[in-house]
C-alpha positions in Angstrom: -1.3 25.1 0.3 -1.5 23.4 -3.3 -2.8 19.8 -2.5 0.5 18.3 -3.3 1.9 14.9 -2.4 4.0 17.1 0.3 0.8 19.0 1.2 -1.1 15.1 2.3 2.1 14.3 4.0 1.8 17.0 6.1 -2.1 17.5 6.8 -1.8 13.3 8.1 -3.6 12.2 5.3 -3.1 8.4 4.3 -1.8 8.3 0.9 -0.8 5.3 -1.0 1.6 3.8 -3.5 3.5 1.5 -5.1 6.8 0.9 -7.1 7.6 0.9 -10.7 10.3 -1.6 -11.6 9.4 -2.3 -15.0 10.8 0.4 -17.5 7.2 1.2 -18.5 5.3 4.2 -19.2 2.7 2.4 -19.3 2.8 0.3 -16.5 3.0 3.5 -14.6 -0.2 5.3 -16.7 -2.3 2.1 -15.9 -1.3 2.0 -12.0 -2.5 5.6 -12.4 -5.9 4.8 -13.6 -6.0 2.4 -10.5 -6.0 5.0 -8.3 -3.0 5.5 -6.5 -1.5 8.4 -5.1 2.0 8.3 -5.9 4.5 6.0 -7.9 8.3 5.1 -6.7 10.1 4.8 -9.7 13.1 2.3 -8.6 16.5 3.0 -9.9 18.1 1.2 -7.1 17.4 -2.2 -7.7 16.3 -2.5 -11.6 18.2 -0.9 -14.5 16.6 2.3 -16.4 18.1 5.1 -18.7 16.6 8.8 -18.0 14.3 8.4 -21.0 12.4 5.5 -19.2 12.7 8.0 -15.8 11.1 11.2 -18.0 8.4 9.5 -20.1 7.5 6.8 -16.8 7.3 10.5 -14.9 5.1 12.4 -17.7 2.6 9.3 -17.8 2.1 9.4 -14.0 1.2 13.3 -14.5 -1.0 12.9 -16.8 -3.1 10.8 -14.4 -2.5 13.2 -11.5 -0.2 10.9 -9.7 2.9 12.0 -8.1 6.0 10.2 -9.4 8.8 9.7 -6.9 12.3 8.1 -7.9 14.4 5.7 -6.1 17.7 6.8 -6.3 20.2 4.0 -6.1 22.6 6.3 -3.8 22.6 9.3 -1.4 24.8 11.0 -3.9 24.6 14.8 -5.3 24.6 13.8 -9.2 22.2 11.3 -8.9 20.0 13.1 -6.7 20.1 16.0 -9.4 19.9 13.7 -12.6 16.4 12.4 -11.6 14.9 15.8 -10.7 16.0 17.8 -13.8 13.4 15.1 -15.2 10.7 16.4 -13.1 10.1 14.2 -10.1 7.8 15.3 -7.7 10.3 13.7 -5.0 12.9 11.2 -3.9 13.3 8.5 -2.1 16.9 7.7 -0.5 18.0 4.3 0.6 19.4 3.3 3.9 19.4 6.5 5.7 21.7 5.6 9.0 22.6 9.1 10.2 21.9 12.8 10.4 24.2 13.8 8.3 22.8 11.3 5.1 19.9 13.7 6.2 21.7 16.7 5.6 23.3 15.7 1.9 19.8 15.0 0.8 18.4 17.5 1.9 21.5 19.9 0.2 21.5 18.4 -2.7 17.5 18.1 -3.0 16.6 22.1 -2.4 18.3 25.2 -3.9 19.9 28.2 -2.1 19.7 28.8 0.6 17.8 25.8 1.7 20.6 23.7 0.0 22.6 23.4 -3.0 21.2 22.0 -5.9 23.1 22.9 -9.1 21.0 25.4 -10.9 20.3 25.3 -14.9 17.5 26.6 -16.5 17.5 24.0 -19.8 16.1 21.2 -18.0 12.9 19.3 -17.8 11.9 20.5 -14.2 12.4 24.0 -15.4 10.0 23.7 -18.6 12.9 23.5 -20.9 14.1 27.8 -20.6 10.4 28.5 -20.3 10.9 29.4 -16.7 13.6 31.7 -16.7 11.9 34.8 -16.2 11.0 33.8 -13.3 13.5 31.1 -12.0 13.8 32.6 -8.7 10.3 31.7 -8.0 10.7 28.3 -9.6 13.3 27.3 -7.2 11.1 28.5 -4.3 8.3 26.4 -5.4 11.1 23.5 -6.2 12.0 24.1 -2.4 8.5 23.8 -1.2 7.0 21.0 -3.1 9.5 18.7 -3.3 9.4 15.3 -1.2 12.5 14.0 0.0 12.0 11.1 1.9 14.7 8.8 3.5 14.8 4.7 4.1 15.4 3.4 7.6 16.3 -0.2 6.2 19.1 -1.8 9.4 19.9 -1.5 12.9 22.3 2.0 12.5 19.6 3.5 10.8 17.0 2.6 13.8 20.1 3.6 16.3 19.8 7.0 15.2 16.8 7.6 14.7 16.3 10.4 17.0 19.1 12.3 15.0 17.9 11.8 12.0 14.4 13.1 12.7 15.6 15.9 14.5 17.5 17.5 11.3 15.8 20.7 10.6 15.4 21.2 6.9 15.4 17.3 6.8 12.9 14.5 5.6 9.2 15.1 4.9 8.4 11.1 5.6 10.3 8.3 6.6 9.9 4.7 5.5 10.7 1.4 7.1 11.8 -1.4 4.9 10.9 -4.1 7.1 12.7 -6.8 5.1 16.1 -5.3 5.2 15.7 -4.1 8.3 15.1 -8.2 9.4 18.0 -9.1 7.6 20.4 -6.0 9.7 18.4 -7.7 12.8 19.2 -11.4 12.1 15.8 -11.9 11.3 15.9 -12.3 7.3 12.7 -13.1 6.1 10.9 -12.5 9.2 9.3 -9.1 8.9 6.8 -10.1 11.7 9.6 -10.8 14.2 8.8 -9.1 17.4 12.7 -7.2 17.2 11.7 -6.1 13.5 8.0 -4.6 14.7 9.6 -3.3 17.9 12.1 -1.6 15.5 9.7 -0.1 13.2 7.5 1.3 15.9 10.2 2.8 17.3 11.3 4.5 13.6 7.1 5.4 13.6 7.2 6.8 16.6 10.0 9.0 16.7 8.6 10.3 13.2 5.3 11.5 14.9 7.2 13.1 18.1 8.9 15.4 15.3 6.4 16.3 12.8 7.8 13.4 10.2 6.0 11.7 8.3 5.8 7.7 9.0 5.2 5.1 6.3 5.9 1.6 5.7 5.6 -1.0 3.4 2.8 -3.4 3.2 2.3 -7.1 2.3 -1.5 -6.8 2.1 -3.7 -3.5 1.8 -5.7 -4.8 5.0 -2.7 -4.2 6.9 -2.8 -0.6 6.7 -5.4 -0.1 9.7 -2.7 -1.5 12.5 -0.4 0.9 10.9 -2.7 3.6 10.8 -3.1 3.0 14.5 0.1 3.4 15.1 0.9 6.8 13.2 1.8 5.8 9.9 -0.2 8.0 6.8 2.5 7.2 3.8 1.8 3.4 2.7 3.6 1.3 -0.4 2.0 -1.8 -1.5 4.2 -4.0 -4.1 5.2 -3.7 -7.5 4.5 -3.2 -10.8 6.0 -7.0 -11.6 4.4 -8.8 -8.4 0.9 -7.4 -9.2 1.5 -8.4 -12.8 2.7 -11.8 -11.9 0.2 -12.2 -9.3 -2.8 -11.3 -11.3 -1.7 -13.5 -14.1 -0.8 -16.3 -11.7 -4.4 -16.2 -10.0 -6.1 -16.2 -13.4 -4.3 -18.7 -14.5 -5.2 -21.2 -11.6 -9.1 -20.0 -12.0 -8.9 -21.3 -15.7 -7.2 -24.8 -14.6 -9.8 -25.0 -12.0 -12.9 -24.4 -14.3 -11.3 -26.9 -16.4 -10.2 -29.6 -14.2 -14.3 -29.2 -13.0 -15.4 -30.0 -16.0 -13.5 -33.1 -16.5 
């Protein structure tokens, strides 16, 4: 099996990312060069047109990364739009049933595995250059591609058995923990034991069907009690909150070293 992003998903292996809110080639090379595994390119919650989603998807290739995109709905056309570009996956928001399993997963793969709309023009498909052999294109399209769904409130978490059990359906799962403690009347509170008890019962019915379990994290040394409890796909922050952060910290270091001096 090539050692895709799918192909770590499915051996266990821990993998880690982060999201790309900035529209920033850039930003996405240099988060590259830091070492992580995969990028989530958010179209959901931050505005970008597709030649921010192509070029921020080129730059994380050329470090090797795989670039996964956001998309701000579980709908056909938008599902298409952003892997014509070339994902390497997507990510779907608030997956609350089997059958938002089943559209992704239709409009994600081509026939007979689903029913993405074919063109051989496109991005994904080398711009014509594949069109002697498109059949096998769409086969590898079907097999490497990561489609992985959002459990983010309490109908999600309700059905979680359903949604898991969908066969094709989702190669990981991820728990927002912050929505999810809004949906639970905890908002804020992702440590709430109702939020945990939630997401380790998302994690575990991942793991009893051969899903994949990730979550987000608020610190990197918080990905060993995950680990321990079955997840292998983790997310850590943002392209702005790393930016802020780092600018934030060096900034209080220099007020420090000056205020010592005074």
């Amino acid at each position: 099996m090539k050692d895709t992003l799918k192909a770590k998903l499915k051996r266990g292996e821990p993998v880690f990312g982060t999201f790309a809110f900035m529209a920033s080639p850039d930003i996405v090379e240099i988060m590259g060069y830091a070492g992580f595994d995969y990028v989530i390119i958010d179209l959901e919650h931050s505005p970008k047109n597709w030649s921010d989603v192509a070029n921020m998807i080129r730059a994380a290739e050329v470090r090797g990364m795989a670039a996964l995109v956001r998309v701000r709905e579980n709908a056909e056309k938008s599902i298409l739009e952003v892997l014509e570009l070339g994902a390497a996956g997507i990510v779907v928001p608030f997956i609350r049933s089997a059958d938002d399993v089943r559209k992704a997963v239709k409009a994600t793969n081509y026939a007979p595995k689903g029913e993405r709309g074919t063109c051989t023009l496109t991005r994904a498909a080398r711009y014509g250059g594949l069109r002697s052999e498109y059949l096998a294109h769409c086969l590898r399209q079907n097999e490497d591609l990561v489609i992985i769904g959002q459990i983010e409130d309490r109908a999600g978490v309700d059905q979680i058995d359903a949604i898991v059990s969908c066969d094709p359906g989702l190669d990981a799962l991820i728990v927002g923990r912050s929505d999810l403690a809004s949906s639970l009347g905890e908002p804020g509170q992702v440590e709430a034991p109702a939020v945990i008890a939630a997401t380790e019962r998302v994690v575990e019915a991942a793991k009893r069907k051969g899903v994949a379990a990730g979550i987000g994290i608020y610190a990197p040394a918080e990905a060993g009690r995950w680990l321990d409890a079955g997840c292998s796909l983790f997310f850590y922050s943002a392209d702005t909150a790393l930016l802020l952060n780092a600018a934030a910290s060096a900034t209080k270091d220099f007020q420090q070293a000056v205020a010592q001096r005074g």
